[in-house]
C-alpha positions in Angstrom: 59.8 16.2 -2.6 56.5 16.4 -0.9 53.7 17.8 -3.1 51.3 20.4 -2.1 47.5 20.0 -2.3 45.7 22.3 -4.8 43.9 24.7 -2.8 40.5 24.1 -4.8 38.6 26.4 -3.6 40.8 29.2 -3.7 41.5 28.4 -7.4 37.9 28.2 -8.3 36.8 31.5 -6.4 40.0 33.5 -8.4 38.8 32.2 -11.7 35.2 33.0 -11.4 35.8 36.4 -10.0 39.1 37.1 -12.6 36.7 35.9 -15.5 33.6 37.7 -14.9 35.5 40.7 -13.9 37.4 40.5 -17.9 34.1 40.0 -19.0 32.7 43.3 -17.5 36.0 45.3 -18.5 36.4 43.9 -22.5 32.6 44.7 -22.9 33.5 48.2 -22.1 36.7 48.4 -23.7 35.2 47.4 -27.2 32.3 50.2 -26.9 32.4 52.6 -29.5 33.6 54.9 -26.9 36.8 53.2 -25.4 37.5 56.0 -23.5 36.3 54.9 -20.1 38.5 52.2 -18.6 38.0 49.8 -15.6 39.6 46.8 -15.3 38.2 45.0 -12.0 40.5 41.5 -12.1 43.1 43.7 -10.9 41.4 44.0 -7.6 40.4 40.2 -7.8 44.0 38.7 -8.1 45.6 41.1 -5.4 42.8 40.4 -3.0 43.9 37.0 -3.2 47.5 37.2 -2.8 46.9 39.9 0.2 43.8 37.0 2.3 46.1 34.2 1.0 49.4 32.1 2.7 52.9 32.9 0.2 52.6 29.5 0.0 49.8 29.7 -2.4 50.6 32.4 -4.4 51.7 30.4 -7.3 48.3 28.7 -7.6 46.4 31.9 -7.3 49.0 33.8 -10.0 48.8 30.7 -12.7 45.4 30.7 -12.3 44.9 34.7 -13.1 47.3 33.9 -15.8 45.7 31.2 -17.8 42.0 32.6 -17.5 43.9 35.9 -18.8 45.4 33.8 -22.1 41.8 32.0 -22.4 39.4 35.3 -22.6 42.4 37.5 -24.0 42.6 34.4 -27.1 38.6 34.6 -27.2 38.5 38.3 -27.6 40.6 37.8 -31.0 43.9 39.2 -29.3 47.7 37.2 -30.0 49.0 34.7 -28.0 52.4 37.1 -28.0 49.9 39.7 -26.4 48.1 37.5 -24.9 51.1 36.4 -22.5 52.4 39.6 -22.3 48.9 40.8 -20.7 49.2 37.6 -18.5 52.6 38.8 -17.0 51.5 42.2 -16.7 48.5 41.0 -14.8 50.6 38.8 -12.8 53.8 40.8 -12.0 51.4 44.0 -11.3 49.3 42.0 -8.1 52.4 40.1 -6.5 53.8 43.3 -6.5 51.8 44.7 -5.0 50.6 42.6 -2.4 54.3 41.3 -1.6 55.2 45.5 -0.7 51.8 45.4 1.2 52.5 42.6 3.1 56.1 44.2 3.9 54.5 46.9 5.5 51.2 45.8 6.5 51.7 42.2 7.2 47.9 41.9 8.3 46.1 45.0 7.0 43.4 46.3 8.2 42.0 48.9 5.6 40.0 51.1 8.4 43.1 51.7 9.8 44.7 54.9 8.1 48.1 53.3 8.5 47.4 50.3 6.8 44.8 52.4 4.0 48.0 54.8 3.7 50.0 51.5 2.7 47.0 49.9 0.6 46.6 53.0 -1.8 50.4 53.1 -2.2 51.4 49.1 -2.6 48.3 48.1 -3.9 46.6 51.2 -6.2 50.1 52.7 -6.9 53.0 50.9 -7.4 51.7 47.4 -8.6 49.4 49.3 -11.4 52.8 51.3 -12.2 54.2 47.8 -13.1 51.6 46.2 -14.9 50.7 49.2 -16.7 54.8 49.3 -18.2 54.6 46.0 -19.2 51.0 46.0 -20.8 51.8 49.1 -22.3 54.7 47.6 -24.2 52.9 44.7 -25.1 50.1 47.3 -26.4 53.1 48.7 -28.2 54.7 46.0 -29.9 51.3 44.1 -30.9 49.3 46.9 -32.2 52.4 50.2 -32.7 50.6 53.0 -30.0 53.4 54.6 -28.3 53.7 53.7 -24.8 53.2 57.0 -23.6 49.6 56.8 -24.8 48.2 53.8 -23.1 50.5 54.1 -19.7 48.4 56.6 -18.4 45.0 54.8 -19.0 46.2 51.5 -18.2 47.4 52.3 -15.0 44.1 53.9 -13.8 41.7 51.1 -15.1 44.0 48.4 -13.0 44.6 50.9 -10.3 40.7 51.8 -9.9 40.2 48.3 -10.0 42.5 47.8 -7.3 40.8 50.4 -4.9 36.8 49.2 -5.7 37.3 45.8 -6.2 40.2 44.8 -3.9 39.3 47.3 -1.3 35.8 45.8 -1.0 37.2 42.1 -0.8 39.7 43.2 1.5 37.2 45.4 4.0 33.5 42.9 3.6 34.1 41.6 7.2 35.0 44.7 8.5 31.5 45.3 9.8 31.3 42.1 12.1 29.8 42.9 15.4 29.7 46.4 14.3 26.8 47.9 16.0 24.0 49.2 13.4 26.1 46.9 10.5 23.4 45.5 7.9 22.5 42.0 7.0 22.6 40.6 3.8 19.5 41.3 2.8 19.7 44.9 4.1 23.4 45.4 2.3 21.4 44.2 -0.9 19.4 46.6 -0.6 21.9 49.5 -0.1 23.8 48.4 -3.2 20.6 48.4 -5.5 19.8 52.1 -4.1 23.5 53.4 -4.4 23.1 51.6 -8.4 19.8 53.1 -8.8 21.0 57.0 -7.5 24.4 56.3 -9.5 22.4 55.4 -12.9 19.9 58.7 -12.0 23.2 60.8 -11.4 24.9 60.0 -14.7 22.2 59.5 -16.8 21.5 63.3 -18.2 24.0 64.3 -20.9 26.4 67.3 -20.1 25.3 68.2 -17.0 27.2 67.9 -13.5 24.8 65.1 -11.8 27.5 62.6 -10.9 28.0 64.9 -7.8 24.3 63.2 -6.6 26.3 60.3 -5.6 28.6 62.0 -3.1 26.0 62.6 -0.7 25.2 58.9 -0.7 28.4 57.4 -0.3 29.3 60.1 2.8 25.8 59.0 4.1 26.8 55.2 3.8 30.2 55.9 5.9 28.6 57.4 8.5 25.7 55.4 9.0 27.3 51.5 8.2 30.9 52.1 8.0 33.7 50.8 5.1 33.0 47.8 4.4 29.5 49.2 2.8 31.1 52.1 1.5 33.7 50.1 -0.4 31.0 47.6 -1.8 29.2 50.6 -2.8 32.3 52.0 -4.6 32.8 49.0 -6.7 28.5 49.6 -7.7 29.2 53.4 -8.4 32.6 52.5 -10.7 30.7 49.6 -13.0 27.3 51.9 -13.3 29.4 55.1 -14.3 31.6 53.2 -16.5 28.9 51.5 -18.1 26.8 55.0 -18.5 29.6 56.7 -19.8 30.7 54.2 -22.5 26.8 54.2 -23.5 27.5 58.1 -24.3 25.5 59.1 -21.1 26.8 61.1 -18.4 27.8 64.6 -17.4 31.5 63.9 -19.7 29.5 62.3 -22.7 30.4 65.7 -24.9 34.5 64.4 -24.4 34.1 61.9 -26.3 36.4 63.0 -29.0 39.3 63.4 -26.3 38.5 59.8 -25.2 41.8 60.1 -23.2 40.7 63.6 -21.5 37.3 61.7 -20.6 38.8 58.6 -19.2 41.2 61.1 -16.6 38.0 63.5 -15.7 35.8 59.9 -15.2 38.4 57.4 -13.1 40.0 60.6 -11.2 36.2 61.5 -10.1 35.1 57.9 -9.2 38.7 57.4 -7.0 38.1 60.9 -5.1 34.2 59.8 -4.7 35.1 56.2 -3.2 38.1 57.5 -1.8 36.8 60.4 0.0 33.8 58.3 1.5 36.5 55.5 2.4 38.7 58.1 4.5 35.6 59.6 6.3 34.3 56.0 7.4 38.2 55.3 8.7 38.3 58.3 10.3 34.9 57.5 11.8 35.9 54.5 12.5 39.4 55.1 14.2 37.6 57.9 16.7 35.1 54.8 17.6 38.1 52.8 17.8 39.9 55.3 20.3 36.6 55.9 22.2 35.7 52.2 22.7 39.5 51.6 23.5 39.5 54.8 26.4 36.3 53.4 27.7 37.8 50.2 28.1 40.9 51.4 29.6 38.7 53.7 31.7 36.4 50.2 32.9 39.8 48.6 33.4 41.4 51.4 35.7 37.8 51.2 37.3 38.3 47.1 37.6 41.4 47.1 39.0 40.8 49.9 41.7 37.8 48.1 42.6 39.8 44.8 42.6 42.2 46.4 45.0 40.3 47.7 47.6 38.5 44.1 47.2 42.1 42.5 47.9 42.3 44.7 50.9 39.1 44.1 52.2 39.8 40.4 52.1 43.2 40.6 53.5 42.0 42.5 56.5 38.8 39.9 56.7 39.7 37.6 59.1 36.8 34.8 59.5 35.0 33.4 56.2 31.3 35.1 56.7 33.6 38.4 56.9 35.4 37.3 53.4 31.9 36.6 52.0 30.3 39.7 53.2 33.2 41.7 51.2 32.6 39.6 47.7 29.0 40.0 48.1 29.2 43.7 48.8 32.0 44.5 46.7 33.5 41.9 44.6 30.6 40.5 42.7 29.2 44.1 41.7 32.7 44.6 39.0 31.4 42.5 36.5 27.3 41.6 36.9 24.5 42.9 38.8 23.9 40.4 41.3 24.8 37.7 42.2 26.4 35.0 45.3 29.2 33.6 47.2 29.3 30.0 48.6 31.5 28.9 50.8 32.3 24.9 51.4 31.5 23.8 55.1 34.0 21.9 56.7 32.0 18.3 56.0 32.0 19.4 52.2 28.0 19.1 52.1 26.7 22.6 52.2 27.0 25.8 50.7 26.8 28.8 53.2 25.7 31.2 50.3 25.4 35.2 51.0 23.4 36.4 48.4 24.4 40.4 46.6 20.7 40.9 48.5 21.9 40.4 51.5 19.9 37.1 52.0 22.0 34.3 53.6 21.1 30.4 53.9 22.5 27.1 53.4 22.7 25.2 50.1 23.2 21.3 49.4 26.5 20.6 47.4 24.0 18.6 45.4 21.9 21.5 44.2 21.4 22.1 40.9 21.9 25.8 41.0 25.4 26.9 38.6 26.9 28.6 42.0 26.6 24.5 43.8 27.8 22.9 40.3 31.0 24.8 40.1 32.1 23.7 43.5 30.9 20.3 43.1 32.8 20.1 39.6 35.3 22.4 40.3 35.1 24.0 37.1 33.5 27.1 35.5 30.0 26.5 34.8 27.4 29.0 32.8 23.8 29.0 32.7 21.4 30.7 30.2 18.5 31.7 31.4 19.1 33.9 33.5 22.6 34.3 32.3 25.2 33.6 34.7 28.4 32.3 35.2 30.1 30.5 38.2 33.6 29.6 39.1 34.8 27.4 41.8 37.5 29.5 44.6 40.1 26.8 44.5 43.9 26.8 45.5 46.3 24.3 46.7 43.9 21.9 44.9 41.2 22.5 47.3 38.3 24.0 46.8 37.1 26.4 49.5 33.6 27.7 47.4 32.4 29.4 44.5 31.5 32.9 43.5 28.4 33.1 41.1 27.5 36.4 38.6 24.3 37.0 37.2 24.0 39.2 34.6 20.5 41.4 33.8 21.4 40.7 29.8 21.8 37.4 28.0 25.0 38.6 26.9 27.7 36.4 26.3 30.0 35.9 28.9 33.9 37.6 26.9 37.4 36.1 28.0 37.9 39.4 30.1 34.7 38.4 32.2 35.5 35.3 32.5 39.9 36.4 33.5 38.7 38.9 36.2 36.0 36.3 37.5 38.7 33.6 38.3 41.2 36.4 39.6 38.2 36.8 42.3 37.6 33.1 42.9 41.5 32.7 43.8 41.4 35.5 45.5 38.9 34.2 47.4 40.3 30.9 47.7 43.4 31.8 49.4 41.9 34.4 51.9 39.3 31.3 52.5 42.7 28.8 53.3 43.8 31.6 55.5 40.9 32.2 57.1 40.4 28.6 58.0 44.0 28.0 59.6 42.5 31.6 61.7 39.2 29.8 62.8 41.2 26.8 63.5 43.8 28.5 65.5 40.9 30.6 67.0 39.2 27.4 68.5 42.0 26.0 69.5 42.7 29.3 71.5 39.0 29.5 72.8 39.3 25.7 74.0 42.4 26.4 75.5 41.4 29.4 77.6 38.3 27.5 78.5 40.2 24.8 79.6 42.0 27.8 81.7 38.6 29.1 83.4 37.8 27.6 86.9 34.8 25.6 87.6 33.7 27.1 91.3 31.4 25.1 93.1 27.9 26.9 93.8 28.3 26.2 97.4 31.5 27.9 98.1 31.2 28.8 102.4 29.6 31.8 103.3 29.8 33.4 100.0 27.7 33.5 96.5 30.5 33.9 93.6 30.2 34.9 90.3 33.0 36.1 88.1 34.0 36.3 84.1 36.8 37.0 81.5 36.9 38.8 78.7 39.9 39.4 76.3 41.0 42.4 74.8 41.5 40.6 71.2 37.7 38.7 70.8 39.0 37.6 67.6 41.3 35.1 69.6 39.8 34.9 72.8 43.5 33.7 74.8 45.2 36.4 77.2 46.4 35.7 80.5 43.9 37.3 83.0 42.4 34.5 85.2 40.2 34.4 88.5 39.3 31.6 90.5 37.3 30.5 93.8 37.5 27.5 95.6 36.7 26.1 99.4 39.2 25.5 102.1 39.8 23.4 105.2 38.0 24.9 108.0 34.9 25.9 106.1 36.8 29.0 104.5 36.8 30.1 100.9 39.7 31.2 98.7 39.9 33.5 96.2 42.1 35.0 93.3 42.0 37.6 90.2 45.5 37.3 88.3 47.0 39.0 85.4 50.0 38.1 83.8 51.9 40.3 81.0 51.0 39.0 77.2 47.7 38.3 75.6 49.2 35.5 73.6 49.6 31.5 73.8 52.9 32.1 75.7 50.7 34.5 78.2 48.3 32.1 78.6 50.6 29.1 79.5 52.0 31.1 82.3 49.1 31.9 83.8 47.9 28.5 83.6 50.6 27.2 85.8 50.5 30.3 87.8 47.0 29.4 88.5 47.4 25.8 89.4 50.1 26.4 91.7 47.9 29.0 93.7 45.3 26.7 94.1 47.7 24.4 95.1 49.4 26.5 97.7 46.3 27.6 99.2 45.4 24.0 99.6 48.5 23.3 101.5 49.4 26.2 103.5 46.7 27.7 106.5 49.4 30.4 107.5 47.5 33.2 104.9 47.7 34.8 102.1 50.9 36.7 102.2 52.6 33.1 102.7 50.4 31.6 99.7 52.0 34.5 97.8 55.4 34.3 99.1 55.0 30.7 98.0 54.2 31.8 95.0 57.1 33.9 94.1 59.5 30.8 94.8 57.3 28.5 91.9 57.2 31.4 89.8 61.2 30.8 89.0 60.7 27.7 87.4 57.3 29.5 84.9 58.1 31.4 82.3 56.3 34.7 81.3 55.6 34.7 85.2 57.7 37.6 86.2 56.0 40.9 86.9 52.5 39.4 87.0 49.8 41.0 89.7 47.6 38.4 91.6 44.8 39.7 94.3 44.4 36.6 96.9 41.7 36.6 99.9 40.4 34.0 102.3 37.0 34.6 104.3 36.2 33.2 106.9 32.1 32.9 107.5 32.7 31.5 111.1 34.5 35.0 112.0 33.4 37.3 109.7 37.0 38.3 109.0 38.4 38.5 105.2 42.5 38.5 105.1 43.5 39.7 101.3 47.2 40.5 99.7 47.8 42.5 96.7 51.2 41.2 94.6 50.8 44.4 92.5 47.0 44.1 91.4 44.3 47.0 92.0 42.8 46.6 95.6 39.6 44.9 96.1 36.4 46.7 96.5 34.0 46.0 99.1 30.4 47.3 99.0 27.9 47.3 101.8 24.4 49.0 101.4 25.4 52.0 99.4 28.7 52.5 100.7 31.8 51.8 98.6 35.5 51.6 100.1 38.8 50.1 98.5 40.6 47.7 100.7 44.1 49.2 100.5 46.1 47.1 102.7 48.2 44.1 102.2 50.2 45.9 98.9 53.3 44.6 97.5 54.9 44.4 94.3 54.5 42.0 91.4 55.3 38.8 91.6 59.2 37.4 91.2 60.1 40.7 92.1 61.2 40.9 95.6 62.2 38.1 97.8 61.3 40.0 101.3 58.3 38.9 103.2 54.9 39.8 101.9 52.0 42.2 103.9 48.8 41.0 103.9 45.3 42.6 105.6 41.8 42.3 106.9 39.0 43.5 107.6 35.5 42.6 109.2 32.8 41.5 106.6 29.6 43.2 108.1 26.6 40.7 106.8 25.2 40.9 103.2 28.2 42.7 101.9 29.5 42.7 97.9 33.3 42.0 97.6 34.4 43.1 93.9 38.1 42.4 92.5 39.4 43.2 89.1 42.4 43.6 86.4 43.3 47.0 85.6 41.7 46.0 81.9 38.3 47.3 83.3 39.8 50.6 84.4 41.9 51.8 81.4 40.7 54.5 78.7 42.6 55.7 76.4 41.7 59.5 77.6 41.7 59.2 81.3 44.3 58.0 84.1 43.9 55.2 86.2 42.4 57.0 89.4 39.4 58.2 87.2 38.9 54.4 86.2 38.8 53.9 90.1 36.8 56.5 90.8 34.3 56.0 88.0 33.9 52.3 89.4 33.2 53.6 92.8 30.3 55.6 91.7 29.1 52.8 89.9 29.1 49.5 92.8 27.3 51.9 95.0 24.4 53.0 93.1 23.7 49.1 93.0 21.3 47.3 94.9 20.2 43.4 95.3 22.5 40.5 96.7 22.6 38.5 92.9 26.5 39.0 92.1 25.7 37.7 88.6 23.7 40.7 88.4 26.1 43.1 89.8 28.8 41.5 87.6 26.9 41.9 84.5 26.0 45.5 85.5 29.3 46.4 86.4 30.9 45.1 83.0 28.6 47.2 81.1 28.7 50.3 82.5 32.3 50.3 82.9 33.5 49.3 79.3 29.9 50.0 76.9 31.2 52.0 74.3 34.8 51.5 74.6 37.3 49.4 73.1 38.9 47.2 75.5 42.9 47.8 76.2 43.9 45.1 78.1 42.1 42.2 79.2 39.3 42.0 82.0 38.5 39.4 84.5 35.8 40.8 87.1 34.6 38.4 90.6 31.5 39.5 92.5 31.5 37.4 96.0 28.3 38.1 97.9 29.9 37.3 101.5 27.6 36.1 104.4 29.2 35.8 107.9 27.8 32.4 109.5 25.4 33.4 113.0 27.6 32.6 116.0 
């Protein structure tokens, strides 16, 4: 059988405080006046069961025990009594501590629960049971009836109970309490509360003991129970030892020592008791405020959190997820502070600032915000007080958020939980923002790849033409234009639009394109055969069907410009300030009929603008399509010069400024120049 260690200290610390406390209580029990009675080891040995493990009892109850046979023995008293006052002394404390720790299994004595259990386990029932046996003890050793001593035996352990025990049970109570004294400054409170005690009991038959109420209410609203208790156990020992001296407002009862010893110990328990119930009840509203403030700053939290989650699952690039933690993230827990997010190389920082100030940062830095993605751990710096956590998932880190605080306050578990909820939430918008920009440039490339390169010396005509997509944030669609030269010193032309603004839009209309350019290449019979061509290689593209294409040829030898429409808005053609749609050569879309295809021209007088479209730069959301027509009408022929750059850029900003695009846009501006015969 394994042996337990004897828990030294604990041993020591119950026989100091059992013996001095005896000490105290057999000086005043052999006054000349024995009515007063205290006994404080009462309070000593159930304090010690109540902080202590079950496992120790034993070593705390045999201790109580023999220091009660030792000073019991030296006080002249027999070893039959002496024993007996041992097991009452004994029984009495593991009673009640055992029924407190059945109901209270970790009291907390500013709790009116667990101070409802205390006074009822612990000043009630175990003094019930001591008192019994110690008054038969009394009985058989020295003949009193039991019904003289059970009365005053019970309310000397059970005051010593609610002083001393209370007070050992409630001195860290006040830890982190705001306004809670030092040691020095609690020193001081307990000399004053002796000082006014001694003052308020020492005049002979007359009321002062009341004096000391005021004090001890004062004490639990200004520092709280664990003063008011320690001031309890002060008042107790002062009146006590006034009384038994003969001084005191009850001094004249002596010769009813029993009737003095009820009026004294049922005084000092409503005193202490009183003060105790006001500081709980302090207390416990402090308790429920500080508790609704916290559940208020939590509901406030998590609202906050969410519309931060939102914001960063609607923000699609990583300078848009920074610009949300910055304006909205970092601001739930500090005053200001940063977010860093990794390049792609790993060697910088891009860091937006709470301020609004963005720059680069070297991984290396020695800033906390640099040091928690470089270790990717939490870091925390003093002064200025901050704290930094690295935004990390899939065991990658993306960055780090940074919080600097206006305080040096320390930095609580709660901080630090809703500061790493941030930094993962960060770190997977972050991850999904980075397969976006990836997938982003990949569709920009692609749709580069898509745009023609037309030759600055295209025959008898000055080109210039652009795209723009509907969806910027992907920049792929499947509107396309082109210009290129032809045999005979003739230029071809082309604005297309297939159906889609995705990948599978933009793969069609690449192979749409090419085979234009192809066609053109190889037939000299027209358009409307280029397009009729057209419709046959369209069978074998997918996503082709129902897409518009514009194609023209000019000729500068003749002047003449033959054009088709498969479906697409007609071209317009400008000269001086004169604006007219070419509305000839219409058919349907393309892969949509197999009959022959119309085409047109028209004479080119010199110095004339040619300008072809998508329907993208036409549509509004609050207009048809013939006021788009009509609006660009009015617009080509208030324009002057022979720069198409400058008419395209014109064009595209006074036709969609201020409007969300619908559709995609291509726009060509062909500045055509017959040759001189």
């Amino acid at each position: 059988m394994r042996r337990l260690p004897v828990p030294w200290r604990l041993v020591l610390a119950v026989a100091a405080g059992y013996a001095a406390g005896s000490l105290v209580s057999f000086a005043l029990f052999a006054s000349p006046a024995p009515g007063p009675v205290l006994f404080l080891p009462a309070g000593v040995t159930f304090a010690a069961l109540v902080l202590s493990e079950p496992r120790r009892w034993p070593w705390v109850l045999a201790t109580a025990a023999l220091v009660e046979v030792v000073i019991d023995r030296s006080q002249g008293i027999g070893p039959v009594a002496a024993w007996g006052f041992a097991l009452a002394n004994t029984a009495e404390p593991l009673v009640g501590a055992g029924l407190l720790r059945r109901f209270a299994p970790h009291p907390d004595l500013s709790r009116r629960r667990d101070l409802g259990a205390f006074l009822l386990c612990g000043v009630v029932a175990g003094p019930l049971v001591g008192a019994t046996i110690g008054s038969l003890t009394i009985r058989l050793a020295q003949g009193p009836a039991v019904s003289d001593v059970l009365l005053p035996f019970w309310a000397g352990d059970g005051l010593g109970v609610l002083t001393v025990g209370g007070a050992v049970l409630t001195w860290r109570l006040d830890r982190g309490r705001p306004g809670a004294p030092g040691p020095a400054g609690r020193a001081a409170l307990l000399l004053l509360t002796a000082g006014v005690t001694a003052t308020a009991f020492w005049p002979v038959g007359i009321a002062t003991a009341y004096l000391t109420l005021p004090l001890l209410v004062w004490l639990a609203v200004r520092y709280g129970v664990a003063v008011v208790t320690e001031a309890g156990v002060v008042v107790a020992v002062v009146a006590n030892v006034l009384t038994v001296a003969g001084r005191g407002p009850w001094a004249p009862l002596a010769d009813t020592p029993r009737l003095e010893a009820a009026v004294l110990q049922l005084f000092l328990a409503v005193a202490v008791l009183t003060a105790w119930l006001l500081a709980v009840e302090i207390t416990e509203r402090e308790r429920a405020r500080s508790v609704s403030l916290r559940e208020t700053e939590a509901r406030r939290r998590v609202e906050a959190l969410q519309d931060v989650t939102a914001g960063l699952a609607t923000a699609p690039t990583s300078d848009a997820i920074a610009e949300v933690l910055a304006r909205s993230g970092i601001c739930l827990l500090a005053e200001s502070g940063a977010v860093g997010v990794l390049t792609q190389d790993g060697a910088r920082l891009r860091v937006r600032a709470t301020s609004g100030q963005v720059y680069d940062m070297p991984i290396d830095d020695p800033s906390a915000l640099a040091g928690a993605a470089r270790r990717h751990a939490p870091v925390h710096a003093w002064s200025p007080s901050a704290l930094a956590v690295p935004a990390r998932t899939a065991g990658q880190t993306f960055g780090a958020l940074e919080f600097r605080f206006a305080d040096a306050q320390p930095v609580d578990e709660d901080m630090t939980a809703v500061a790493r909820t941030l930094a993962e939430l960060m770190a997977s918008a972050l991850y999904r923002a980075r397969l976006y920009e990836d997938e982003r440039d990949a569709a920009h490339q692609l749709q580069q790849a898509f745009l023609p390169v037309v030759p600055d010396d295209l025959p008898g005509a000055r080109f210039s033409g652009c795209y723009r997509p509907a969806d910027e944030d992907h920049d792929i669609g499947g509107d396309w234009y082109d210009a290129f030269p032809l045999r005979g010193e003739r230029v071809g032309f082309a604005v297309g639009d297939v159906v889609g603004h995705d990948l599978r839009a933009a793969a069609a209309m690449g192979r749409l394109h090419t085979a234009l350019r192809v066609l053109a290449f190889e037939l000299d019979e027209g358009p409307a055969a280029v397009l009729e061509a057209l419709d046959r290689a369209s069978l074998d593209i997918p996503g082709a069907a129902m897409a518009t294409i514009g194609y023209g040829e000019f000729d500068p030898a003749t002047g003449r410009l033959c054009y088709a429409c498969a479906g697409h808005p007609p071209p317009l053609l400008v000269t001086g300030h004169h604006a007219d749609y070419l509305a000839g050569g219409r058919s349907r879309p393309v892969a949509t009929e197999s009959r022959p295809r119309p085409e047109a021209s028209v004479d080119i007088p010199a110095g004339s603008m040619l300008v072809w479209y998508s329907d993208g730069l036409l549509e509004r959301r609050d207009e048809d399509l013939d006021a788009g027509l009509e609006r660009l009408l009015s617009v080509t022929s208030r324009l002057d010069g022979d720069d198409p750059q400058a008419w395209r850029d014109t064009v595209m900003q006074e036709m969609t400024a201020g409007h969300r695009l619908l559709d995609d846009v291509v726009l060509i501006c062909l500045r055509l120049q017959p040759s001189p015969p």
